[in-house]
C-alpha positions in Angstrom: 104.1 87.8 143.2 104.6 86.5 139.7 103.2 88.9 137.1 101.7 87.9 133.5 100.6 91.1 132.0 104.3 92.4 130.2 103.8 95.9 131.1 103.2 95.3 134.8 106.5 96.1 136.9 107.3 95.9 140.3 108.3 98.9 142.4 112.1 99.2 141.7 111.8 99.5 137.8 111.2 101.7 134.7 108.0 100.9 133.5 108.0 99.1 130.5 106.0 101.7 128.3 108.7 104.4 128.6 110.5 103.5 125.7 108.1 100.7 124.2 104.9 103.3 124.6 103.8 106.3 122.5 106.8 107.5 120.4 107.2 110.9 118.2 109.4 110.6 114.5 110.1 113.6 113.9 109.7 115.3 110.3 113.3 115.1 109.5 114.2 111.9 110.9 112.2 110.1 108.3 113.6 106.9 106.7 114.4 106.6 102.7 115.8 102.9 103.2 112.0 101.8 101.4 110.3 100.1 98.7 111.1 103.1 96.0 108.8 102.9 92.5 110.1 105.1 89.9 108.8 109.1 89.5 108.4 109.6 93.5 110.1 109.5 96.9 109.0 107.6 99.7 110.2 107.6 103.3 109.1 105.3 106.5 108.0 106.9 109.8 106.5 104.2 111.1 107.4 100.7 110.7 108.2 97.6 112.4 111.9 98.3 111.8 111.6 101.9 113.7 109.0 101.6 115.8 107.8 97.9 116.1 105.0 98.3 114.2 102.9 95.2 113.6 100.2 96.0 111.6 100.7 99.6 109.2 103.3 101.6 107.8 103.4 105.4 107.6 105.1 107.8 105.9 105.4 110.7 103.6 105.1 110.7 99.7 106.4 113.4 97.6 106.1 113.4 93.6 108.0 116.2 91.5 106.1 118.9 89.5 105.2 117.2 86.3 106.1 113.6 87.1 104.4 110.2 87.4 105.5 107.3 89.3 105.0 104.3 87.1 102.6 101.3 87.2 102.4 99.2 90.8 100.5 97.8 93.2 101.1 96.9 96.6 100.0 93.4 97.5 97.9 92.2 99.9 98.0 95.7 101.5 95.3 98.6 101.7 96.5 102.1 100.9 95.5 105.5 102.2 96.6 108.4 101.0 96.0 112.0 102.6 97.4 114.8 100.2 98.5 117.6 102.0 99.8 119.6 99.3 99.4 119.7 95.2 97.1 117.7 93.3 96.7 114.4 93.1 96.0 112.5 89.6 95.3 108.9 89.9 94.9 106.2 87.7 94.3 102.7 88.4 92.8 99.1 86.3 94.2 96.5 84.2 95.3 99.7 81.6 95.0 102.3 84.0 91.8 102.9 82.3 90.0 104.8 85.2 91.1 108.4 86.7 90.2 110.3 89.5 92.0 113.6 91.0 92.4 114.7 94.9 93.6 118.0 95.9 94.6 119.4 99.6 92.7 117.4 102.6 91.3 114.7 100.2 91.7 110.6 101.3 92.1 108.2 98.4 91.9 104.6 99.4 93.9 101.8 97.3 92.7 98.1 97.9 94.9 95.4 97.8 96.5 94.3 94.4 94.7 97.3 92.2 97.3 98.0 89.6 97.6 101.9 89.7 99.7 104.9 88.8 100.2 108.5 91.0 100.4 111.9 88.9 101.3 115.2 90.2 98.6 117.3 87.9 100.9 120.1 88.2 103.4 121.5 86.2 105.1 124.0 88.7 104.2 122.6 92.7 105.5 119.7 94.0 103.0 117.1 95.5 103.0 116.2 99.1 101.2 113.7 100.8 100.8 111.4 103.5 100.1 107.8 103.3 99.3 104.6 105.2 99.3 101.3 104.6 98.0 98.0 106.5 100.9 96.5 107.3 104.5 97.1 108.6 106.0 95.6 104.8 106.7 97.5 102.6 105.1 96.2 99.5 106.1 98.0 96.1 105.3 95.6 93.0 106.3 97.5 90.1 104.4 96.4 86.9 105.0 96.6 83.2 101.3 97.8 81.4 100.2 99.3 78.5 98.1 102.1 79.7 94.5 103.1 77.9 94.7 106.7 75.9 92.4 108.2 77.2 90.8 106.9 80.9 87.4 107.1 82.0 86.7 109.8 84.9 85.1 108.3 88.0 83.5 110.0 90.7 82.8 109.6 94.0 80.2 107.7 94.9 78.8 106.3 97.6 75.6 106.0 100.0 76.1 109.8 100.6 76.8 110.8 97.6 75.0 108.5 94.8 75.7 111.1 92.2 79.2 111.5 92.6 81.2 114.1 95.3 83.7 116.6 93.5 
């Protein structure tokens, strides 16, 4: 009996989802071979190269004490970040002209093709974070801007929080 669905097997073999199922990267095995934008370090987890990954990437993020990365976007991808450690500074617009900051268990989301810029707010502590994106590429576009003085502070906001969340 011919069988269409590829993870059906018949009673002699492996099944297919033993090695094309669920798999676990661990923390040190992460890969550096990435899209690299000056001022921070970025290494793949997950990925179509490791994993197969069609449709995201994942991976780690980790900005010196003191340092910025410089001006990029990422394409046609969506960003989250999850910071896990430190405190996030970001910047984002045509001149970078709007700021926001994220500390420990705080989600920033980056649309597609927003020009933006990632600041570790501290002097002393590294900044550690987790990120994801929509896609297996990875899409770096580094980008040469003229960034505002002094940005504008945004808040928060939405349905549940008109008035801004801190």
């Amino acid at each position: 009996m011919a069988h269409d669905h590829p993870h059906d097997h018949d009673d002699h073999a492996e099944p297919a989802w033993k090695h094309d199922g669920v798999r676990v990267i661990p923390g040190n095995q992460l890969d550096t071979n990435t899209a690299q934008t000056p001022g921070m370090n970025r290494a793949a987890a997950i990925n179509f190269a490791r994993v197969g990954a069609q449709k995201l990437w994942a991976g780690t993020v980790t900005i010196h004490a003191n340092a910025k990365t410089g001006a990029h976007h990422h394409g046609h991808l969506e960003s989250v970040i999850y910071v896990v450690r430190g405190k996030a500074r970001m910047r984002w617009g045509e001149q970078l002209e709007f700021t926001a900051e994220a500390g420990p268990g705080d989600f920033i989301y980056v649309p597609p093709y927003v020009p933006h810029q990632e600041i570790n707010a501290s002097a002393t502590e590294p900044l550690e974070c987790v990120l994801c994106r929509s896609d297996g590429e990875a899409v770096a576009v580094n980008i040469d801007i003229e960034p505002v003085e002094k940005p504008e502070t945004v808040l928060w906001v939405d349905p549940t929080h008109p008035t801004g969340g801190v």
